[in-house]
Structures are given as C-alpha cells and as structure tokens.
N, C-alpha and C positions, 0 to 999 in steps of 0.2 A: 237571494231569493226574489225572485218578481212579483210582484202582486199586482192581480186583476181585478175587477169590481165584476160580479155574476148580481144582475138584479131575478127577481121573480113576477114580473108584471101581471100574471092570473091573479093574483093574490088583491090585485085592484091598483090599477096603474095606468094610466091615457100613455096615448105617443108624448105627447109636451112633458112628462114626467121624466118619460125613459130620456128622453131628447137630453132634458136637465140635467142629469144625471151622468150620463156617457161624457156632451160636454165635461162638465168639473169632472169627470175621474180623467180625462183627455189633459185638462189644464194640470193638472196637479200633478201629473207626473205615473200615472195608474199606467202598467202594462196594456191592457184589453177592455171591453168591455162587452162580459156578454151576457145573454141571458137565456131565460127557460123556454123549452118549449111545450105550454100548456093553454087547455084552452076552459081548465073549473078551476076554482080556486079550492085548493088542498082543503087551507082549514076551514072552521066555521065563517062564515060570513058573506058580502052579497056579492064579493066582487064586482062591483060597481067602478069603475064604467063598464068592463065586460073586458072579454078578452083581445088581446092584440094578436094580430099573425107575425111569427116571429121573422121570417126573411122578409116581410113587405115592411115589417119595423126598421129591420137591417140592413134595406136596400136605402130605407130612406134616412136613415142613420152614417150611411156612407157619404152622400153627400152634403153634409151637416155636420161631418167633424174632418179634422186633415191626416191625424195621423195616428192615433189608438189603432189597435186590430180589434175587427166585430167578431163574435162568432157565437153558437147557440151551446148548449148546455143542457140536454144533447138533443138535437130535432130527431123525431119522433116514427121512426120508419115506419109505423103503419100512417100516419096519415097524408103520408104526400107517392106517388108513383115514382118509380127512380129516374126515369128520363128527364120528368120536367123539372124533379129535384134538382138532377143536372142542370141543366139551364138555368133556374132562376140563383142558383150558387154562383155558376162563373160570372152572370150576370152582375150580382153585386158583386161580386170580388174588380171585375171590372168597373164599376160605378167607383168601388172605394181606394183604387189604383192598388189592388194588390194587397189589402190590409185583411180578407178573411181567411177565418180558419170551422173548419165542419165536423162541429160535433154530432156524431150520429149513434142510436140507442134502439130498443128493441117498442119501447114504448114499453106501459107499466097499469096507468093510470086507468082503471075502465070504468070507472064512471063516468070519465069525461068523453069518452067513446062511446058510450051511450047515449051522454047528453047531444052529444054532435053527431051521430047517426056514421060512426065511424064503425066499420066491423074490427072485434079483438080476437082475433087466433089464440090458439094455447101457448104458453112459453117456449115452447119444443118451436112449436111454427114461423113466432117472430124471431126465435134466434136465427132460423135458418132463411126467413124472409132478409132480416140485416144482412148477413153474409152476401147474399145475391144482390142487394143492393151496393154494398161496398164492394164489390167487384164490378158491377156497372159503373156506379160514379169513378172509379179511380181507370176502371179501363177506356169509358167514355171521354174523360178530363184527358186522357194521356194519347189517345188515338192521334197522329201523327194529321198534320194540316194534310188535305187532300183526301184523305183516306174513309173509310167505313166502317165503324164499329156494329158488332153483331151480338146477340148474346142469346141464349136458349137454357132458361131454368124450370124449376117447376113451378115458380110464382109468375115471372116476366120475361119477358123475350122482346128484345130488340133488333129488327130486322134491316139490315145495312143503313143503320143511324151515319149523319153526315158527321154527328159529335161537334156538334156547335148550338153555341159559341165556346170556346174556348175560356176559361179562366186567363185573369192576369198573370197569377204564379203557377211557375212550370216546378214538373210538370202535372200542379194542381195544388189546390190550398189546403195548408196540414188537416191532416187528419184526427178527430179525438175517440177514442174509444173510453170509456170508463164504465164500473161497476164494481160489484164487490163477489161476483162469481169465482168459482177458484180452479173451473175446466174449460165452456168455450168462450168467455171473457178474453182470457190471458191467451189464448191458441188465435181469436178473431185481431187482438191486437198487435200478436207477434206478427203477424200475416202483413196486414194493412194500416196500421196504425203510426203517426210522427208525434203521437203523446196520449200514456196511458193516464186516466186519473181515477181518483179513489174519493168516490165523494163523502161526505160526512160521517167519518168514520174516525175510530179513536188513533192514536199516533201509532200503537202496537199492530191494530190491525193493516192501518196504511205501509205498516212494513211489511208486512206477510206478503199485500195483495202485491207490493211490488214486485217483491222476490218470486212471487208468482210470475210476474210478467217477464223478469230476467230469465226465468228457466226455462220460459216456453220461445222466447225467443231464439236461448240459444239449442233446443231442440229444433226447430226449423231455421237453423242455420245462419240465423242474424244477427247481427253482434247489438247486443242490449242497449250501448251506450249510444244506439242512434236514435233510442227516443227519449222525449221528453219526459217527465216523471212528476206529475201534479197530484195536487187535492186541492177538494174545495169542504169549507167550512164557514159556519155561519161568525158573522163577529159584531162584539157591540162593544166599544170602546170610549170613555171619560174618560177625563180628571178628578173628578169629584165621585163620591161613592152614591151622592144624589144625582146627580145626573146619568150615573149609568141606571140607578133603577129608574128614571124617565125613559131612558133610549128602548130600556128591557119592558117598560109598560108600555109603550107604544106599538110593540112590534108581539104583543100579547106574550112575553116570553117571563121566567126567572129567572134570576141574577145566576143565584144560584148551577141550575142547571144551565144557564150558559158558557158559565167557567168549565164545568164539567163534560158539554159537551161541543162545545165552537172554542171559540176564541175571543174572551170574553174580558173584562175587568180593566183598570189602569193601563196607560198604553205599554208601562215596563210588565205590565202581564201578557198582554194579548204579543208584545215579541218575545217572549219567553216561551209562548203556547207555538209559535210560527217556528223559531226554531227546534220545537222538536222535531216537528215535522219536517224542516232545514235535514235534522241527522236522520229522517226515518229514510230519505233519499227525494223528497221534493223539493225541485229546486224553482218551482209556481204553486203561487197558491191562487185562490179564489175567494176572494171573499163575497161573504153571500150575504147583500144590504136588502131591508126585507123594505123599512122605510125609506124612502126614492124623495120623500121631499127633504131629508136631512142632510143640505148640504153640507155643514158644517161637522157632521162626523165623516165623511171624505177629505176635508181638512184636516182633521186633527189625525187620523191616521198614516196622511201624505206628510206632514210634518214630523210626527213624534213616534210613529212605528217605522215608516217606511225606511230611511235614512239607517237606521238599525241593521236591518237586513240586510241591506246593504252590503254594511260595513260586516256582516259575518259571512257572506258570498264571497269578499273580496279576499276576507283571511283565512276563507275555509282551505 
C-alpha cells in the first residue's frame, strides 16, 4: 500500500508550513502530497493566517520539491471556471515536470461560499456542473497539438479553444474522483476517473463504495482494474500512550474516537487499521495530518508503519 500525506491548511496553515511539510513527506519516502481545497476553516476556530489558494500553493510547491506528486483533495468545481482550471493545472504539472494529479468534487462547504461571495447551486446542479467540467478538462488536456477544442453545455461552452498549454503527462494528469455517493459518484468515476477514493469512511463502508465503483465500471464497459482504489483517513500515531494523547490534544481530537474512526494508536495499530483497508481493496492511502508543524510524526510513521505495508503489498 502507498501512503500519501493529505494536509488540511484552512484549518490555519501559511505556505512555509505546507512548504515543510511536503518537503519531509518528499524526504522520507511519502507517495504524494496533497491537500484540501477550502477556503473556512471547518472547525471552530480563527484560522489564522487565513486561507491558501490551493493550485497557486501547488504551483509553488512544484518548484520547491523534485520528486513527490502534488495534487488537491478534491478542488472544488464551483469555485474556479473550467478553462482556466485548465490551464493553471497543465501549468503546474509542467512547472513540477510531470508530478500532478487532479482531484476534482462537486464542492460541499457553503459557508465558505458565502463567506467568499462564491455562488452554491443545489446538489442536483453541481453534480451535473462537475460532469461538464471533467469533460472539458480531459477533452481540453487531450485535444491533439494544432487542433481546437469546442464544447456547448448548459453551464459552459468553449468556443474553438487552442487547449493550451498542454500538461506534462499525456494524455493529461490522473484523475481523482471520490465520494461516498452510491449512483452518480460511481457512474462520474467509471466514465473519467484513474482513481476512485473513499474518504473517511469505516473499512466496511470503503468496501461497498468500491464495489460500487467496479460495477459501474464494468456497466460502461471498462474493465475496473484500470483504476486506482484509495481512501483517505485521519491518523495520529506514538509510541508512548502519552504522546499519542498529546498528538490527539493538539489536533482538538480523542484518542479514543480516533482509533474508532482514522487510524490511530501505537504504530503496530495504526498498520493493522491500513491494512484492513489494504483487504477492503485500497492499495493508497491518505493520510490526513491535521498538525503541519509535527515533523517528527511524518518520521515515525516513514519509519515504523511505512516499511510494514510494504512488506504486505509485496506478499499480497
């Protein structure tokens, strides 16, 4: 199983945090590093410094690390237009030579869409505004050098676009779909998706939504095992039973309920939590580090979880 480092920087995080952070998950051996795309912070509090824009984090994050993949978790289709979406994606994907990948979502949050003078459509609307978007970025990314891409929806229409710049990776950086939807979720990912995930959700459920996704794939005729098969879950990991209730008071959480609901405890716990998920069919996880200055819990889980996983990838 691979493991990525997902941070949540609304939650109150500067770029030099996030910077830190990608760094050591880069050095240590971490698949990815990506993060959220939000612009209030969920829980209580002042989110102080204020919020970061996630691809101008990620543009600048590509050239500041060599070889992690960036990618968002999941940016936020209402608040960006799809064309320039387009562009400022290949853009960094060319800045980071080929290293992102584009998670893309319906958006959710409406208060922060309020706070930022964002309009929020009904759920009906933004699912069918995503749709229209993941057909312009993948048909936009894919339009053949020379050529003109067109498109006529009932949200957007692009009228003989030159579809540049082109991305690094052809032809276009994977794609993420996730959710815990169980009709146009799994039908949106079988279509356009090179990796479903299942975000914080229990090991039982992450098996459903997958098998969800197999079925609907192979209803529209594409053989399941050409995607990718993630979740993401929160994780807070010690040695000591005092230090994990430090790591769990820092991050406002319970020991407790973070065993029961992330991936949580001793590190021969939290790979005992990874691999169920290993057998529920994920073979990436995400871990979602809520505190950005502890480097030394990126340490201890590159050391005394990672290596684990590994070794059950190898022998699965």
């Amino acid at each position: 199983m691979e493991l990525r480092i997902f941070a949540e920087p609304q939650e109150g995080a500067s770029y030099d945090q996030q910077l830190a952070i990608a760094q050591a998950a880069e050095s240590y051996g971490f698949g990815a590093f990506f993060r959220s795309d939000h612009l209030l912070r969920i829980k209580p509090g002042s989110g102080r410094p204020g919020p970061t824009e996630s691809w101008v984090t990620l543009g600048a994050l590509a050239r500041e690390t060599s070889t992690i993949r960036l990618g968002t978790m999941v940016t936020s289709a209402t608040f960006r237009l799809p064309g320039m979406l387009a562009v400022a994606v290949a853009q960094v994907d060319a800045m980071s030579g080929g290293r992102v990948e584009m998670g893309l979502g319906t958006g959710w949050f409406e208060a922060e869409h309020a706070a930022y003078g964002i309009p929020f459509p009904t759920l009906g609307e933004r699912f069918d505004r995503l749709e229209e978007q993941l057909r312009i970025l993948t048909g936009f990314w894919s339009t053949p050098l020379g050529e003109h891409f067109s498109f006529d929806g009932a949200y957007y229409s692009l009228a003989d676009c030159p579809a540049l710049p082109k991305p690094r990776q052809r032809p276009h950086p994977p794609v993420i779909i996730g959710g815990l939807g169980s009709r146009r979720t799994p039908a949106l990912a079988a279509r356009y998706a090179n990796e479903f995930n299942v975000p914080f959700a229990s090991v039982e459920v992450a098996a459903e939504r997958i098998e969800g996704v197999r079925g609907a794939c192979e209803d529209a005729g594409r053989n399941p095992e050409e995607l990718v098969y993630s979740h993401a879950v929160t994780v807070c990991c010690a040695r000591e039973p005092s230090e994990l209730e430090r790591r769990a008071a820092r991050i406002g959480r319970d020991v407790e309920d973070l065993r029961n609901s992330g991936a949580a405890g001793s590190p021969e716990e939290v790979v005992a939590r990874l691999v169920e998920y290993r057998e529920a069919g994920c073979s990436r996880s995400y871990l979602q580090v809520i505190d950005l200055d502890d480097i030394d819990h990126l340490a201890l889980i590159a050391t005394e979880v990672m290596p684990h996983l590994a070794d059950e990838r190898s022998s699965a």
